[in-house]
NUZA-796930 format. One record per residue (C-alpha): residue number from 0; x, y, z. Coordinates in nm, 3 decimals. Layout:
// residues N
  seq        u        v        w
  NUM        X        Y        Z
...
END
This chain:
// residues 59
  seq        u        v        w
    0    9.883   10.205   11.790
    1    9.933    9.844   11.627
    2   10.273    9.693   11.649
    3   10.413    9.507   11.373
    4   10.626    9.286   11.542
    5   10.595    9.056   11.816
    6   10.763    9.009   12.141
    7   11.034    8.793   11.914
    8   11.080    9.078   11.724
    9   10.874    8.904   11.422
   10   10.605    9.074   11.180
   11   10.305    9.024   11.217
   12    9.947    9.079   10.969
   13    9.793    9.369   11.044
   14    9.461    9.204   11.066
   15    9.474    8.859   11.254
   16    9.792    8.931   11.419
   17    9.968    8.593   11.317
   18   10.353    8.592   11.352
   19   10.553    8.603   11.023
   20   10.655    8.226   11.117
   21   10.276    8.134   11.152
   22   10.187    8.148   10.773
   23   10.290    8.105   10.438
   24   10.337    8.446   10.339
   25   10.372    8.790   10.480
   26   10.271    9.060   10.228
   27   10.411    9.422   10.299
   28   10.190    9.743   10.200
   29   10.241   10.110   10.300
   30   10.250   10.073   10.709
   31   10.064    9.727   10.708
   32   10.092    9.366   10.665
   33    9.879    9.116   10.550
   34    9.919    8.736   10.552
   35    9.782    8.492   10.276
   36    9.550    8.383   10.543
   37    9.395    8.690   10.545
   38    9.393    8.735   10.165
   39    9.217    8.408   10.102
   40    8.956    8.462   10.347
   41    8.907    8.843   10.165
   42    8.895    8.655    9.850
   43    8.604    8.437    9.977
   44    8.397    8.735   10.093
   45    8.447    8.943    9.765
   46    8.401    8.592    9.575
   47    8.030    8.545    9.731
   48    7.981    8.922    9.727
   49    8.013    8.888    9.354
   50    7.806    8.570    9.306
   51    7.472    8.731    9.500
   52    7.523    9.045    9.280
   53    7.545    8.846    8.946
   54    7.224    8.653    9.080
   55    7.051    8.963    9.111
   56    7.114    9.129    8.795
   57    7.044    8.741    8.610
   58    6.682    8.739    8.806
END
């Protein structure tokens, strides 16, 4: 099972495992953490998931 915290007793994201004091932000959902690292780089895939299906329906 994941732990949120670290040996420092800090939170960590839930997907890259950075400590609480290794980012900007720390975003809390139900059981999980994300960190705006995380959220930019999920941004970026959507982002370019969005752009090749726009290109398809344009050609």
């Amino acid at each position: 099972m994941f732990k949120f915290e670290n040996e420092k007793g800090q939170l960590k994201c839930s997907f890259c495992a950075k400590a609480q004091d290794q980012v900007k932000k720390l975003i809390a959902g139900p059981g999980v953490y994300i960190c705006d690292e995380c959220i930019e780089l999920c941004n970026e895939i959507i982002d370019e998931d969005v752009n090749e299906q726009s290109g398809l329906e344009m050609g």
